[in-house]
N, C-alpha and C positions, 0 to 999 in steps of 0.2 A: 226495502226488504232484502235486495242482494247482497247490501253492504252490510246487514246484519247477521245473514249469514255467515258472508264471507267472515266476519268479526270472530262470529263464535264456533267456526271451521278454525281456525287462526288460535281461539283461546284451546279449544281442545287441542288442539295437536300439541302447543307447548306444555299443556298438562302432561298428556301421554307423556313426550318427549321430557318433562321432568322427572315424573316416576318413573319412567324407565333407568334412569339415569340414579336417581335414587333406590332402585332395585340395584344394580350394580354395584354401586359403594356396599347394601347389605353383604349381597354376595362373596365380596372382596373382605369385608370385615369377620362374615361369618368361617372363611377357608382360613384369615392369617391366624382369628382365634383356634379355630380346629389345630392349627398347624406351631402353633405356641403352647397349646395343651398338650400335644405328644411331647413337643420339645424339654417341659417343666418334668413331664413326667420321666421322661428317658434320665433327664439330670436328678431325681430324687434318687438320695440313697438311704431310704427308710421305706421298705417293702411293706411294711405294718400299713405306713400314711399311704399309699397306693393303694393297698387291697381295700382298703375301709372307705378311701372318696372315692378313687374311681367307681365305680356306678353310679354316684350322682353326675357324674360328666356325662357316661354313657348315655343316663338319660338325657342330657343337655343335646348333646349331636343329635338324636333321637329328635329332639323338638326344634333344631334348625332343620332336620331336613324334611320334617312335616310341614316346614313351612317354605322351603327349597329343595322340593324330591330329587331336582337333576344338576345339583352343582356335584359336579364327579371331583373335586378336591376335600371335599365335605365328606363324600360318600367313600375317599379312601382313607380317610382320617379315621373315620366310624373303623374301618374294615379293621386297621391297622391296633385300635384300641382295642377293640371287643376281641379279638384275637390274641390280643397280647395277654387280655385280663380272662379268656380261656384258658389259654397255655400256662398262663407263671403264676396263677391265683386260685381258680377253682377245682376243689377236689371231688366233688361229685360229677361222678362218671355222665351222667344225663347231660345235668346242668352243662356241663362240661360242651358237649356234642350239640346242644340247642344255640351257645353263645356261640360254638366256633362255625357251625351253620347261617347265623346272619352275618357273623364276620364274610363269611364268601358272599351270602347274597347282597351285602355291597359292596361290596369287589365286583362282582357282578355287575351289578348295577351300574358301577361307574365305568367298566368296561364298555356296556351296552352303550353310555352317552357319549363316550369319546371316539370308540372303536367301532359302530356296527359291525365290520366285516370279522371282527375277531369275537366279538358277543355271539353271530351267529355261527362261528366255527368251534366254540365248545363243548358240543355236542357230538361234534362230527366224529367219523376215524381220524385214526392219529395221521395220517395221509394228507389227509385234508386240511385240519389244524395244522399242520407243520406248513404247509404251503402260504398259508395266513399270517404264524408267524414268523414267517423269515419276511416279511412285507412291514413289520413295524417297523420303526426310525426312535433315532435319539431323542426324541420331542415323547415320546413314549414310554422311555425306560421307567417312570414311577408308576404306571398303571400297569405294566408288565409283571414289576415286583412285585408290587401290591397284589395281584391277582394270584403268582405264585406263590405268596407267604400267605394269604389266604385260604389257600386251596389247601396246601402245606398241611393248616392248621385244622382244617377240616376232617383230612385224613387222618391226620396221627389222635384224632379225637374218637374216630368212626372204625380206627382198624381192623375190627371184627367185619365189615362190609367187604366181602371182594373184589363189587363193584367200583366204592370209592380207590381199593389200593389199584385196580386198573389203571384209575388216572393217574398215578405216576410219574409215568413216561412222559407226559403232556404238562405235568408241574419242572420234572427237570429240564424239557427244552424251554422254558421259558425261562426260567435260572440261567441255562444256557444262552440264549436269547442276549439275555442283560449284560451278559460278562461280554459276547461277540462286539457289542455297542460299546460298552466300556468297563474295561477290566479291572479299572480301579473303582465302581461302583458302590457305594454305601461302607467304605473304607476296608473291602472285602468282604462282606456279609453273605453275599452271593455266593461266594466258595468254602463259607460256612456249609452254607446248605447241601452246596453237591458235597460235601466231606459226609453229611448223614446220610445222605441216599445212595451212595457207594458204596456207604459201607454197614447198609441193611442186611445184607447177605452177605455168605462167606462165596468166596470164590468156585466152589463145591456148588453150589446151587446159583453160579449165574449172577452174583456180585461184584463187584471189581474195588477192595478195599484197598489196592494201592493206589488207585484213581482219587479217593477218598482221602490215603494217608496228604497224599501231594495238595487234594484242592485245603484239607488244616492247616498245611504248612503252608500255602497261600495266605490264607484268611488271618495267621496270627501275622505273616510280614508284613502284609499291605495296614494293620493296625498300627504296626511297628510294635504289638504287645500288648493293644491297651483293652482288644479285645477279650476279657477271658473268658466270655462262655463257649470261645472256638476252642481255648484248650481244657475244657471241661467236657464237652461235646467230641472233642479226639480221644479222651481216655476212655468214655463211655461208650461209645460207636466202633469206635477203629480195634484203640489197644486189648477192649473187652473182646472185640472180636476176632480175633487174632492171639488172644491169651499173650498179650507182652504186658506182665503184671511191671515191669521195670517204667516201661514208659508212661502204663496207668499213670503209677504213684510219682511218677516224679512230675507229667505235668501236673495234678490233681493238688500237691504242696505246691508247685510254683503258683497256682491261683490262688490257695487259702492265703500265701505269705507276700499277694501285691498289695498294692492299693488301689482301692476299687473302682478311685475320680475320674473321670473322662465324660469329656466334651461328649451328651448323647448316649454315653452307654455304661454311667453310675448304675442303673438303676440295672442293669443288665449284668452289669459286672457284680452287684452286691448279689442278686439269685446265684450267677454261677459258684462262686463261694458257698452258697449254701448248700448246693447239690453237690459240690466238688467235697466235702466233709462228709456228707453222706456216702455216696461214691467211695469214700477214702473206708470209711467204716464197713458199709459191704462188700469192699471188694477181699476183704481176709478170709471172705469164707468163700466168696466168687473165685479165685485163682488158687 
């Protein structure tokens, strides 16, 4: 009888010990997929085939992570999609604020599985989150980003909330945060961003757009150019606000007249083209 125990203590454990093992290949297969779908989708340069599939993808992450709630490379895949397909696709205003709300709540979420001490410090004053994160590490800068482009997208959805533009301060130290660890980060992306939130306000109210103009002119070098919706986003942010109708238009034509290919940011570079024509067309009556 012991020896039959011991047999079928011995058969269980290798089972366990297999599907454990076979959870892990899922896990591994369901993140490199998450993370080949942004990638197709970043190199797409027909915004039409994006707006129209993407939601059947959405719902796909959706249904790995109903069936893996806590793989946080899943859960920043989800963040970084739903957010994108807030920001560069949907034009109702709701619809809009609903999508880029669970874009954060898994940002969130994958914060919480990686990060406790930084989950729990989201909440807090800015004292105390700052204290949190100056304590992450290089091992961390994708959930970092992830969490500020999420947050990001949150707010520019939610503007009219006071509340949300509070947070802020706490979206740009973590921008900040990322570039401290490494300043060549997402081939400048990061000082894309501080370029918009510098240059939210005029210097009159507590802005700093030369801080701004500097982080564009960052974010187009470390591209080495290939970036254009940093200089679509400098006409629009900086030179708008600052009324230099010269610098508008002249980045504003240097994007409509590149070309838009690039390794991960087709698909980035063909929207900013389209907003930079718009841009070009309102801006005659703007200046």
């Amino acid at each position: 009888m012991n020896a039959m125990h011991t047999t079928l203590r011995v058969a269980l454990f290798a089972a366990l010990t297999l599907l454990a093992g076979c959870a892990g290949v899922v896990n591994r297969a369901s993140q490199r997929f998450a993370d080949n779908l942004g990638s197709a989708i970043l190199n797409q340069d027909d915004p039409g085939t994006v707006r129209d599939g993407l939601p059947a993808y959405l719902l796909l992450l959706d249904a790995l992570l109903e069936g893996d709630p806590k793989n946080s490379g899943t859960l920043l895949a989800a963040a970084r999609l739903y957010g994108a397909y807030a920001g560069g696709f949907v034009t109702e205003p709701e619809r809009a604020r609903h999508l880029a709300n669970r874009a954060f709540g898994y940002a969130r979420r994958a914060t919480c599985e990686r990060s406790p001490p930084l989950c729990g410090a989201l909440e807090q004053p800015f004292e105390a989150f700052s204290a949190v994160v100056a304590n992450t590490g290089a091992k961390d800068l994708d959930l970092v980003y992830g969490l500020a482009s999420a947050w990001a997208g949150r707010i520019q959805q939610d503007s009219g909330d006071w509340n949300a533009i509070a947070d802020l301060p706490k979206v740009q130290l973590l921008v900040e945060r990322v570039l401290a660890l490494n300043p060549d980060y997402a081939d400048g992306e990061p000082h894309m961003v501080l370029g918009v939130l510098h240059s939210l306000r005029p210097a009159t109210l507590g802005g700093k757009p030369e801080l701004g103009k500097a982080a564009f002119d960052t974010a187009i070098a470390q591209s080495q150019g290939r970036n254009l919706m940093a200089k679509t986003l400098y006409a629009q942010y900086y030179a708008r606000l600052v009324f230099d109708q010269e610098l508008h238009d002249r980045l504003l034509n240097e994007v409509v007249a590149a070309a838009p290919e690039a390794p991960r940011m087709t698909l980035m570079n063909v929207l900013a083209q389209q907003r930079a024509k718009a841009l070009l067309a309102s801006g005659k009556d703007y200046f």
